[in-house]
TISE-545855 format. One record per residue: x, y, z of N, C-alpha, C in turn. Coordinates in nm, 3 decimals, m for minus. Each point is the difference from the previous one (the first is absolute). Layout:
# TISE-545855
REC    n.east   n.north      n.up   ca.east   ca.north     ca.up    c.east   c.north      c.up
REC         X         Y         Z         X          Y         Z         X         Y         Z
...
# end
This chain:
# TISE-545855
REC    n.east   n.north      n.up   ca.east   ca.north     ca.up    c.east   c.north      c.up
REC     3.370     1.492     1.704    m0.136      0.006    m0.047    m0.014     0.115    m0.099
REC    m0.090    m0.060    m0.150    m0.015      0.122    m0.058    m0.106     0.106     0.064
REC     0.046     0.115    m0.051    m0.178      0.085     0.016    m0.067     0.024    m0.139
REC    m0.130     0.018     0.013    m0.118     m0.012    m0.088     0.046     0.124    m0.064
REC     0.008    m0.029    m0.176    m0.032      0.135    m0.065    m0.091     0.060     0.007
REC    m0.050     0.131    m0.065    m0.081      0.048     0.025    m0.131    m0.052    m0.034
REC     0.021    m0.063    m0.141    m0.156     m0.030    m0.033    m0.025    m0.118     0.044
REC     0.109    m0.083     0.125    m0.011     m0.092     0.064    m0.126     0.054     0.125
REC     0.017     0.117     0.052    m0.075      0.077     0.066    m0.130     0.006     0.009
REC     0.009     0.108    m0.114    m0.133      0.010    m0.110    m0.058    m0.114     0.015
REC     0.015    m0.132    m0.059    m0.066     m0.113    m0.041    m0.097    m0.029     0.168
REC     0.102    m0.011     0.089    m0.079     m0.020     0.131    m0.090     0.112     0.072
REC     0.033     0.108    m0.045    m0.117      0.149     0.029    m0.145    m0.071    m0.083
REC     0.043    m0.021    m0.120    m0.138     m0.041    m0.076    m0.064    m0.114     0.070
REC     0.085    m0.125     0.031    m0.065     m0.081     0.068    m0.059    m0.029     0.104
REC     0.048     0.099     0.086    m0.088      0.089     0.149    m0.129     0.023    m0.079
REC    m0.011     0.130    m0.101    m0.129      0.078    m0.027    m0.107    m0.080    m0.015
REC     0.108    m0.115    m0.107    m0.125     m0.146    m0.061    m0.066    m0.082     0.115
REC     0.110    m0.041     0.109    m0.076     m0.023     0.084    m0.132     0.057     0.094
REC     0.055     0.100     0.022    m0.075      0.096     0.052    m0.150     0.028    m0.042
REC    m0.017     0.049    m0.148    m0.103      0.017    m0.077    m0.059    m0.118    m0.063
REC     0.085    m0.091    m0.022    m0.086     m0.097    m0.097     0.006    m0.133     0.039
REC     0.093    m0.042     0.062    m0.035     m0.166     0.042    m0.073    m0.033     0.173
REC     0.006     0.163     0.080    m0.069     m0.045     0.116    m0.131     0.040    m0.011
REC    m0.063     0.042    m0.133    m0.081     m0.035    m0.041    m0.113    m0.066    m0.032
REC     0.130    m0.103    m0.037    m0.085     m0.104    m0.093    m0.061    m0.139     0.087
REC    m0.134    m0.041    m0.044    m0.055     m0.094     0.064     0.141    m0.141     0.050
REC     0.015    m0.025     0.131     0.051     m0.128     0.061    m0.027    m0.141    m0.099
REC    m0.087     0.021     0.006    m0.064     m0.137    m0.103    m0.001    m0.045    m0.141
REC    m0.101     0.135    m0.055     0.051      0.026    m0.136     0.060     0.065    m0.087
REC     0.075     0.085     0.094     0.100      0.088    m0.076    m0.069     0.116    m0.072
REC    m0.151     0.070     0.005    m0.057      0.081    m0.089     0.017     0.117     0.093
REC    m0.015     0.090    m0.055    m0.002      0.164     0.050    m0.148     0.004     0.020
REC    m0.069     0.068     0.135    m0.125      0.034    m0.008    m0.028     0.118    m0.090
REC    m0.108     0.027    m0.051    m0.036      0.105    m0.049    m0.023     0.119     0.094
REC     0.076     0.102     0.017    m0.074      0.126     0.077    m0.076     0.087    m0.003
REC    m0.123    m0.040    m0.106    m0.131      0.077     0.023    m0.056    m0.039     0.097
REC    m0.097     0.108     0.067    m0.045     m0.057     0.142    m0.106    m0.035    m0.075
REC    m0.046    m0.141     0.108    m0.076     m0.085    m0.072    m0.021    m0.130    m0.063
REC     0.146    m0.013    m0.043     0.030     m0.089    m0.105     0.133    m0.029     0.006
REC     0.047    m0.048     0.179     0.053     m0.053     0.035     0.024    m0.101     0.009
REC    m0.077    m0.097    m0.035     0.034     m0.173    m0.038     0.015    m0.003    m0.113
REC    m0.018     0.075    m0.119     0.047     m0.019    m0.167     0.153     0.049     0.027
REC     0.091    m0.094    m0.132     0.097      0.050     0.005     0.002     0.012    m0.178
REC     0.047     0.118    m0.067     0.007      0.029    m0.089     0.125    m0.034    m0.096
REC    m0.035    m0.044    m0.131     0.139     m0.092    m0.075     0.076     0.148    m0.005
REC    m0.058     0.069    m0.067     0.090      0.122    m0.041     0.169     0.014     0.110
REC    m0.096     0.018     0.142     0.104      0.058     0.074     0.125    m0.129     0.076
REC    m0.082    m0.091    m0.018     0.094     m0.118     0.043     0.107    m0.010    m0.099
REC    m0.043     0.012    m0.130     0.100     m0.002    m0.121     0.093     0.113     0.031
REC    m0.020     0.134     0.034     0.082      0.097    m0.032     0.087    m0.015     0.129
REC    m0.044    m0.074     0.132     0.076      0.022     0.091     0.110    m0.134     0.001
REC    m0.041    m0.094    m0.036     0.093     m0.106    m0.074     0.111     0.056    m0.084
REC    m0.058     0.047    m0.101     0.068      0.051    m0.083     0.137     0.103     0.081
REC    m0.014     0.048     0.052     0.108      0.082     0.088     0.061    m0.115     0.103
REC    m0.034    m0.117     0.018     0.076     m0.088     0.095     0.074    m0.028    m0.090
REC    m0.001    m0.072    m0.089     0.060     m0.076    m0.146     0.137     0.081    m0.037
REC    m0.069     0.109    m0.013     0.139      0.126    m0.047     0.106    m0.001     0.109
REC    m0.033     0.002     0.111     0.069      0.029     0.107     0.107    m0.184     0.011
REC    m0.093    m0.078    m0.012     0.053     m0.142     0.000     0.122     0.027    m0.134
REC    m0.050     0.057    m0.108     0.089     m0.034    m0.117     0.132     0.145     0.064
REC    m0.005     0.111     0.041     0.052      0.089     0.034     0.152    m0.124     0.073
REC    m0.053    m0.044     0.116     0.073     m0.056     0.090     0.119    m0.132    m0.073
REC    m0.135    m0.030    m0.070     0.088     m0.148    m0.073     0.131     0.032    m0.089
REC    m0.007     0.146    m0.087     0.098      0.076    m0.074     0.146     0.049     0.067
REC    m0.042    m0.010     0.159     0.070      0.086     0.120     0.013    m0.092     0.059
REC     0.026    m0.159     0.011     0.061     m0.085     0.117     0.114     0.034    m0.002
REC     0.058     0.023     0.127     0.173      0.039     0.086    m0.024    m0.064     0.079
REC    m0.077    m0.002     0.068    m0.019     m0.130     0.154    m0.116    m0.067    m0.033
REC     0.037    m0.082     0.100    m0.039     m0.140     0.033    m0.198     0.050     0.015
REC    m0.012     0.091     0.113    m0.078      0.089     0.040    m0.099     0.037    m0.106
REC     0.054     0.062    m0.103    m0.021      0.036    m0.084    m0.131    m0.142    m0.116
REC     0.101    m0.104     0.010    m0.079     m0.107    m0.039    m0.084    m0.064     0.054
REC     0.007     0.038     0.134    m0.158     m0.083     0.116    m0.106     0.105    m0.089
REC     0.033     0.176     0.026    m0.131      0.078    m0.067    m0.040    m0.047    m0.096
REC     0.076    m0.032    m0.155    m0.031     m0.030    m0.123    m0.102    m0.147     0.024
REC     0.060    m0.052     0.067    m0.096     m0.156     0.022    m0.120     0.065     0.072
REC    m0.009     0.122     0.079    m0.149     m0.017     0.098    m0.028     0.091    m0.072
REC    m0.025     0.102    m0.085    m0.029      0.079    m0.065    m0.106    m0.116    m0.171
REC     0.100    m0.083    m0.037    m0.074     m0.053    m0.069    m0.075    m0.106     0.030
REC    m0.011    m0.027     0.117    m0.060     m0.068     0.092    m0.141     0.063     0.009
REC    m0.010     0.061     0.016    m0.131      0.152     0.022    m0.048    m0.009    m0.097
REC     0.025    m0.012    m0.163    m0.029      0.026    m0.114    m0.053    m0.127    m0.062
REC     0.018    m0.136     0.088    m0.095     m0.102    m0.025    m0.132    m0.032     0.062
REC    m0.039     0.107     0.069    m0.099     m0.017     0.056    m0.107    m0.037    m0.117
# end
């Protein structure tokens, strides 16, 4: 078995954070980020849905540059999977 280079590593540290911060997040249904002003919790704002997309995408294109495993290609598929919402 090989082992993961480093920025094989890296790539999955980031994809923890992304998970973490930005897709458990995001609405079940429609995929939008709530807004966190208190208050104005049922609006979801284009701005921030775009910018947090925008960092899934990178991370999807990051991975797709870096297939070595198999593994590697389930993320690239569920990563841009996320990005058709």
């Amino acid at each position: 078995m090989r082992s993961r280079s480093n920025s094989g590593v890296r790539l999955d540290h980031y994809m923890r954070m992304v998970y973490r911060t930005i897709l458990n997040n995001a609405d079940p249904v429609t995929g939008l980020f709530a807004s966190t002003l208190s208050g104005c919790t049922d609006h979801a704002w284009v701005r921030d849905n775009v910018y947090a997309l925008h960092s899934v995408w990178s991370l999807a294109l990051a991975y797709k540059k870096h297939t070595d495993f198999d593994e590697d290609r389930a993320k690239v598929y569920e990563l841009e999977q996320v990005d058709k919402m």
